[in-house]
Steps between C-alpha positions, in 0.01 A plus 500: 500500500315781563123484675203579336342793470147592583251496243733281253400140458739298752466150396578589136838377325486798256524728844800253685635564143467886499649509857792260433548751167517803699759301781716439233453852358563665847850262491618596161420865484428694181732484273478109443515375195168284353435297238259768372789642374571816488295536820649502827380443816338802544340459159317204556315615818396861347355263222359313741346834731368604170329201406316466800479835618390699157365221285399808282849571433575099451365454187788539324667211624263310262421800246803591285372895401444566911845336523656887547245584781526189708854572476517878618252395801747219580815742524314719713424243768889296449618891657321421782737394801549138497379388862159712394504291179552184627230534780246638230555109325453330821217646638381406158182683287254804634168349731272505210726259243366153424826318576479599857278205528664181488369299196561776337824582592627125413348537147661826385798539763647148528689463208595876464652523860679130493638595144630881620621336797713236291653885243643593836662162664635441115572861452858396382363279229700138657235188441369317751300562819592708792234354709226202642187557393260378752288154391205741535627726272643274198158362473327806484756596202417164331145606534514840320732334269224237410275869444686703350740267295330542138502893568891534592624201261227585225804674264644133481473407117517087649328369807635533828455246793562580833677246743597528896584225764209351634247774277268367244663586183288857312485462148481929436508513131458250243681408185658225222824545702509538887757692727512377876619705744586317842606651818361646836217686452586814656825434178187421263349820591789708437519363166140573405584873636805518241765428736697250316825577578452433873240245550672143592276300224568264243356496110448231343379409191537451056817720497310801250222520710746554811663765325186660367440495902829682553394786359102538539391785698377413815265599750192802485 
């Protein structure tokens, strides 16, 4: 893996995660295919430059009528040449952005740079993972998970319980009939994010609540 760079915050996961991200983008190249389909490659890291780099021109990852501009500004940096845009992601957000310090950068980055990371090793859509998450990391996964669980499952008409060898089981949502989704919690996470159809989980549960599951929109 890459070394840090000065000025980011070293000893955070969310920065490994960004540099083992931009490894595996510098392997690909740009015309990978994601799971943020249609994006490619070089897709995902303008969205990426632009959300860190012109948070002014972000908000319409979130805000459906500045959809068009967030859109034009991202085209403009995806023409950029690929080595420039990869470097622009690693070195990671301008001197005077919050996330350069390293509490910060594990709140908001973690679970955007482990989950982008995951669209490009499962770019061809086959389950299952491509990789060994460190110890380190799968609990710091099971802890945003155990945050951010009612947010991401909170479209869920039943309750959803959480479950992961050797984790304390999260109960995320609550509900007459309960879904439980079991598996690694890096799979877990995936889930939450809307990535079914690759995460290695199981669901369990009353048989119209899993299929109620099957279809609920997942994720922010």
């Amino acid at each position: 893996m890459s070394p840090a760079l000065p000025g980011m915050p070293s000893g955070s996961l969310a920065h490994a995660e960004r540099l083992a991200l931009c490894d595996t983008f510098a392997s690909v190249g740009p015309d990978a295919p994601t799971l943020c389909t249609p994006w490619t490659t070089r897709d995902l890291a303008a969205h990426l430059v632009v959300r860190e780099q012109r948070p002014d021109l972000a908000a319409g990852i979130v805000v459906p009528f500045l959809a068009d501009r967030t859109e034009r500004a991202q085209s403009r940096v995806a023409s950029r040449p690929w080595g420039e845009l990869v470097e622009t992601v690693r070195t990671g957000p301008p001197v005077w952005h919050p996330t350069r310090l390293g509490p910060v950068d594990e709140v908001v980055n973690l679970a955007e740079m482990v989950v982008h990371h995951e669209d490009v090793l499962r770019g061809d859509g086959a389950p299952g993972p491509r990789r060994t998450p460190s110890a380190e990391l799968e609990a710091a996964v099971w802890g945003l998970l155990s945050r951010m669980g009612r947010l991401l499952f909170r479209r869920v008409e039943d309750g959803v319980e959480l479950h992961a060898p050797g984790r304390d089981p999260l109960t995320v949502r609550g509900g007459e009939a309960t879904v439980r989704v079991t598996g690694a919690p890096l799979e877990v996470l995936l889930t939450a994010y809307g990535r079914r159809g690759v995460a290695d989980v199981e669901v369990s549960g009353p048989d119209e609540a899993v299929a109620r599951f099957a279809t609920a929109h997942l994720g922010l």
